[in-house]
C-alpha positions as CSV (number, residue, x, y, z in Angstrom):
1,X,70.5,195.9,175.3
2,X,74.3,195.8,174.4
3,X,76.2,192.6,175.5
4,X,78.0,194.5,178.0
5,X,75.1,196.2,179.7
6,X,72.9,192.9,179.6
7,X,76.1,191.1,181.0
8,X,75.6,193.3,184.0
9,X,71.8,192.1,184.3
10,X,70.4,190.7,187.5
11,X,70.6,186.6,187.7
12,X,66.9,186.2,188.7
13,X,65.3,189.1,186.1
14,X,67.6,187.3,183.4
15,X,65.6,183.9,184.2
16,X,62.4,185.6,184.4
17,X,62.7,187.5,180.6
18,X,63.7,183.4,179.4
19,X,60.8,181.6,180.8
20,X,58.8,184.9,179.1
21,X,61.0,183.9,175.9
22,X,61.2,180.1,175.7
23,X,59.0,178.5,178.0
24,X,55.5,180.3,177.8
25,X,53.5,179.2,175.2
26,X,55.5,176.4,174.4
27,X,55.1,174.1,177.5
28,X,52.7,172.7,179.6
29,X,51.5,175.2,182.2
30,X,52.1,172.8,185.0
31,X,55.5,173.0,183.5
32,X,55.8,176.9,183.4
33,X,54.7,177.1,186.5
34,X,57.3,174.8,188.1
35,X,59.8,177.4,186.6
36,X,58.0,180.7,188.0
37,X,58.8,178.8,190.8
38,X,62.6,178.4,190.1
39,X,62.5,182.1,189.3
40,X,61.3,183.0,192.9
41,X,63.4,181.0,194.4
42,X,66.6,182.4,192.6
43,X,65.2,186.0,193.7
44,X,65.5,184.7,197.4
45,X,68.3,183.1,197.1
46,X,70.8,184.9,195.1
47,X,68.5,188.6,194.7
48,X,72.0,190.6,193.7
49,X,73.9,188.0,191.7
50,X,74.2,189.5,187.9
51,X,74.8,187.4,184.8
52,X,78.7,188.1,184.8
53,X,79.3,187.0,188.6
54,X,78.3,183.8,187.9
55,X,80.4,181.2,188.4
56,X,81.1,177.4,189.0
57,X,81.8,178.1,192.9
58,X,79.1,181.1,193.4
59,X,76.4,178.7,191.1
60,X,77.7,175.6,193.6
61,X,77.0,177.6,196.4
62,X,73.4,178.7,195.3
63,X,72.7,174.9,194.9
64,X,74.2,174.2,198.3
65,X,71.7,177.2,199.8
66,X,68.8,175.3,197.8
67,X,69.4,171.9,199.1
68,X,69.2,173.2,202.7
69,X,65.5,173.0,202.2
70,X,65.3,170.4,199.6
71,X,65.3,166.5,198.9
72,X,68.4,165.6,196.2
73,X,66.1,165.1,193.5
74,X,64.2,168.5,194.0
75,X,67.3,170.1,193.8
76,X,68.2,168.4,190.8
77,X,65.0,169.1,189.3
78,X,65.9,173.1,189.8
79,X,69.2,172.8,188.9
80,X,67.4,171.4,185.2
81,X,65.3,174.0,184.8
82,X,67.8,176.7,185.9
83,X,70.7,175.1,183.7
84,X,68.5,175.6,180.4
85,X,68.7,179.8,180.5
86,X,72.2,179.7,181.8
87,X,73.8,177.9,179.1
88,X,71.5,180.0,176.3
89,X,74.0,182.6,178.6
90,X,76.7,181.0,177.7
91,X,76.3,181.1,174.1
92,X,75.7,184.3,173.8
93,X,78.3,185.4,175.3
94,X,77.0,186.8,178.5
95,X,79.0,184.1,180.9
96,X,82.3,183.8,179.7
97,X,82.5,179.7,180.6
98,X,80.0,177.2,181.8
99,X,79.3,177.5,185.6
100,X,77.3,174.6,185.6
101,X,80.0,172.1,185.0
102,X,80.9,169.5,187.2
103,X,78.0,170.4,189.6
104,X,77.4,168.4,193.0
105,X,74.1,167.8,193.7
106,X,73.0,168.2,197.3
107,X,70.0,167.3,199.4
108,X,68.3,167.2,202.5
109,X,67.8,163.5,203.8
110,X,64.6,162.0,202.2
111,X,61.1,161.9,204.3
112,X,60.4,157.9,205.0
113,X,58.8,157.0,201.4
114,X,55.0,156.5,201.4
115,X,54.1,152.7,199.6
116,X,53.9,153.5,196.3
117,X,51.5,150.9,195.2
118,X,49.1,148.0,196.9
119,X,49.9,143.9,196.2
120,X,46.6,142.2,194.7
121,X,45.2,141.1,198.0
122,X,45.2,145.3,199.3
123,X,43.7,145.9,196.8
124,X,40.9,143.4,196.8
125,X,40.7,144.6,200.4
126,X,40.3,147.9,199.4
127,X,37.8,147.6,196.4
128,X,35.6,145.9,199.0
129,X,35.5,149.2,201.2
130,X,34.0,151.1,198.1
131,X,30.9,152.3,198.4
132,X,29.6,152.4,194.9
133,X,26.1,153.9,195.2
134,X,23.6,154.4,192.8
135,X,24.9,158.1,191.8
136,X,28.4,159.0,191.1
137,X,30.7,160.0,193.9
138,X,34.5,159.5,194.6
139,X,34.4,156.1,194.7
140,X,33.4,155.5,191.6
141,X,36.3,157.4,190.4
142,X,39.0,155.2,193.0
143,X,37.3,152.2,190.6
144,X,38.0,153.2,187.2
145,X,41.6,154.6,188.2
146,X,42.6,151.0,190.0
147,X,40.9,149.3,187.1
148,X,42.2,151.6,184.5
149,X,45.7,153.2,185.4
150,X,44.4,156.4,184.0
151,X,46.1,159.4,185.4
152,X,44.2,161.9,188.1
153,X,43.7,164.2,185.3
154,X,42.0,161.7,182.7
155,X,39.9,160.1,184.9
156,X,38.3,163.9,185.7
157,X,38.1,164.5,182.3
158,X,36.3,161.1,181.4
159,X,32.7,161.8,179.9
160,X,29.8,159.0,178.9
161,X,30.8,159.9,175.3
162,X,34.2,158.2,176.1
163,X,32.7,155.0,176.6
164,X,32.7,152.8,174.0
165,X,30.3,149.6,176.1
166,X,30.3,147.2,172.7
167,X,34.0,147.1,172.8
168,X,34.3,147.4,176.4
169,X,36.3,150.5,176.0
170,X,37.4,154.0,177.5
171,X,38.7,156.6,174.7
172,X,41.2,158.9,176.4
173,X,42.0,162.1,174.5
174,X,41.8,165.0,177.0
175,X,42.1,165.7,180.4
176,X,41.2,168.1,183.2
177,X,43.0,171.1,184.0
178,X,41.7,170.9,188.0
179,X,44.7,173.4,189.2
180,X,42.8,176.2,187.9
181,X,40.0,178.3,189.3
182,X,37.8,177.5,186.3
183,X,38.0,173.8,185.4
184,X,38.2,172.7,182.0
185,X,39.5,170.5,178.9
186,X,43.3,170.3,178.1
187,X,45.0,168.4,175.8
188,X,46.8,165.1,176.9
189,X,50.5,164.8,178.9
190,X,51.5,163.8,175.4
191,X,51.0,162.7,171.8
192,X,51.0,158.8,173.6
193,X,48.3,159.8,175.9
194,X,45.9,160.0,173.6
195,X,44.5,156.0,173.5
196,X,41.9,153.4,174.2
197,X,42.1,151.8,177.3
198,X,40.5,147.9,177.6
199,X,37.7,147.6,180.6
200,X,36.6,144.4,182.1
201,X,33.3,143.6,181.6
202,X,32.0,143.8,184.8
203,X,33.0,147.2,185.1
204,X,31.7,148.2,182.2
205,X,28.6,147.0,183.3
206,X,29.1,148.9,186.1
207,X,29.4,152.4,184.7
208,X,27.1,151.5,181.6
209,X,24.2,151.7,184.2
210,X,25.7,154.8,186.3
211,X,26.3,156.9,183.3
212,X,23.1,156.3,181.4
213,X,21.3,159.9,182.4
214,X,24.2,162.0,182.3
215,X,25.2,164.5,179.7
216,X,27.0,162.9,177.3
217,X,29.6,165.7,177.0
218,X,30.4,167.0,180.3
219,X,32.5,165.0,182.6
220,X,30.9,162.4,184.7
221,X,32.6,163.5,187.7
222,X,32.9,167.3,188.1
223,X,30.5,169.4,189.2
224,X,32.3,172.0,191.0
225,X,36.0,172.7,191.6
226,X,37.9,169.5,192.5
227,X,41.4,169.5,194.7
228,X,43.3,166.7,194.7
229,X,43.7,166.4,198.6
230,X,40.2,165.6,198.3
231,X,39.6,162.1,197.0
232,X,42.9,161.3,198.2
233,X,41.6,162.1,201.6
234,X,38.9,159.4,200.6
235,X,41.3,157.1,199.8
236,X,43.2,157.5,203.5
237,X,39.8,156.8,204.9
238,X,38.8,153.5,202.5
239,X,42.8,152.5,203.0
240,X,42.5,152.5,207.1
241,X,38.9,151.0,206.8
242,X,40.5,147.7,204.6
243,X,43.6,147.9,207.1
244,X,46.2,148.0,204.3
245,X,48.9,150.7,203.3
246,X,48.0,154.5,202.9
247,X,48.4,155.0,198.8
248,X,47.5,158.0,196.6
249,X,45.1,158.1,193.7
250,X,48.5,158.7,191.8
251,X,49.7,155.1,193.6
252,X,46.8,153.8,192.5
253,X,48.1,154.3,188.4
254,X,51.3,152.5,190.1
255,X,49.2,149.9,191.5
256,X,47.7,148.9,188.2
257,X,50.9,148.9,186.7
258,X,52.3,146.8,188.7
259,X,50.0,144.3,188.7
260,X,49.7,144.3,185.3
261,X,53.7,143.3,185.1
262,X,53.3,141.0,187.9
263,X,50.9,139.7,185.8
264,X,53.1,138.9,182.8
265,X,51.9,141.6,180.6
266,X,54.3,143.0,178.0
267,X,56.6,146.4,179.2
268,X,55.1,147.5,175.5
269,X,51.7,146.5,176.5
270,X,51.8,148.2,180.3
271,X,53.5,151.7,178.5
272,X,50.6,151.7,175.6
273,X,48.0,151.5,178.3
274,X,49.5,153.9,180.7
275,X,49.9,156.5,177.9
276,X,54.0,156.5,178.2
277,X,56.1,158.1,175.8
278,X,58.3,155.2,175.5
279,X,59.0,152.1,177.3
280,X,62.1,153.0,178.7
281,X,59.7,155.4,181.3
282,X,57.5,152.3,182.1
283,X,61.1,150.1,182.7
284,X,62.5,153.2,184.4
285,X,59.5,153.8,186.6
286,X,58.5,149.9,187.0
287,X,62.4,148.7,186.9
288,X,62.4,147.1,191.0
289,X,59.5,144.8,189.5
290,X,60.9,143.7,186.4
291,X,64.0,142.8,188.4
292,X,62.4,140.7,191.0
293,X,60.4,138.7,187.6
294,X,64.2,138.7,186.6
295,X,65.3,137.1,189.2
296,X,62.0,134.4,189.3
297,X,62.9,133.8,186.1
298,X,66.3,132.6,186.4
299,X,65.2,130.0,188.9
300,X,62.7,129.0,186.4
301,X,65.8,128.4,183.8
302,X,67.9,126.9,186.3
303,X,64.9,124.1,187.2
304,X,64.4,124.0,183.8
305,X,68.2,123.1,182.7
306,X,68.8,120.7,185.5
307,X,66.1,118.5,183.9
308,X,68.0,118.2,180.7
């Protein structure tokens, strides 16, 4: 298509040929699909914009329209993924100067933030509400994520093959695509995923008795299509039951995390086990914590120096 013609092109079917382009294939599909999502929403929101109309005030506006709807940092998130095709636009000539510049980010006012993780005493409340039958059921699961930090997605995929009981050990190199109609294996979040995570021994007791008739191969808990509203649902219950804080499975990986710091373990030695990229996402994600331990531990040095 000449330069011209293509300049002419609508907004939203430009976007759509560039996730087609850049984006399948080379991203996670979680990913993709959170920009087939950006795609729809340009159709509704600008449906008639082309390439060459766009602008710094018509792409502010857009924004604006989106963060009628949206917290600050969804909108942020779109403007991200929608940024990425328009300045391949740019370069190639198709928007004569970056409309992106200098962008204001917008939002609705933020729902009232759920607790994002339990102190030691919840959770001790809470592991006491388990009901950790002979057989495996959801409870099970709520364990090994509060004793692991494992992510919703590992701990579907775990099998008995990935227990290593000598070195009280859980190998974690694959997780469970759950989003789809047809569950199955899929690589790791990332390269840093892929690790051994340490289990106490009593709950590697635990599981080296639950797990000792299963199929060696097939995850230990999946045997149908799981949602994700599911066990959380559990967890509401078990979380009323203890009379503590209403957390996520996903603020159960949080929980673990922060106890861990709390603890005194290492930022290094938190990130390896939580499978992070790099410690600057545990610091990032954990940063309130380490500040408050900050701020113990200066009134540890200033006890310390007035004893000189």
């Amino acid at each position: 298509m000449p330069r011209k013609k293509k300049g002419s092109q609508l907004f939203h079917e430009y976007f759509e040929e560039w996730i087609h382009l850049y984006k399948e294939g080379a991203v996670r599909s979680v990913t993709l699909r959170k920009y087939e999502v950006a795609q729809r929403y340009l159709e509704e929101l600008v449906p008639n914009m082309k390439l060459n109309e766009l602008n710094r005030k018509s792409y502010q506006k857009m924004l604006n329209d989106y963060a009628l709807t949206h917290e600050k940092q969804t909108t942020m998130d779109f403007h991200h993924q929608v940024k990425g095709a328009i300045l391949d636009a740019v370069d190639e000539g198709l928007i004569e100067n970056n409309p992106t510049r200098k962008i204001i980010i917008k939002g609705k006012k933020p729902a009232e933030k759920k607790p994002k993780f339990l102190n030691q005493f919840e959770v001790q409340a809470l592991l006491k509400q388990l009901d950790l039958t002979d057989t495996i059921n959801w409870d099970w699961f709520i364990l090994l994520v509060t004793k692991t930090g494992l992510r919703f997605s590992e701990a579907l995929a775990v099998t008995p093959n990935d227990f290593d009981f000598s070195k009280q050990q859980v190998v974690v190199n694959k997780s469970w695509n759950y989003k789809g109609t047809q569950g199955r294996f899929q690589p790791t979040k990332n390269e840093s995923s892929i690790r051994k995570v340490q289990l106490d021994w009593q709950t590697a007791m635990q599981f080296s008795q639950l797990i000792k008739s299963l199929n060696p191969e097939k995850p230990i808990f999946v045997s149908k299509r799981v949602f994700n509203s599911t066990i959380n649902n559990r967890l509401k219950i078990l979380c009323i039951q203890a009379d503590i804080p209403i957390i996520t499975v996903h603020g159960l990986r949080h929980t673990h995390a922060s106890l861990l710091i709390f603890s005194g373990v290492s930022i290094a030695s938190v990130a390896k086990r939580l499978g992070h990229s790099s410690m600057t996402t545990t610091q990032e994600t954990y940063l309130h914590i380490i500040q408050e331990l900050e701020n113990q531990d200066n009134e540890k040095i200033m006890r310390c120096l007035a004893q000189l």
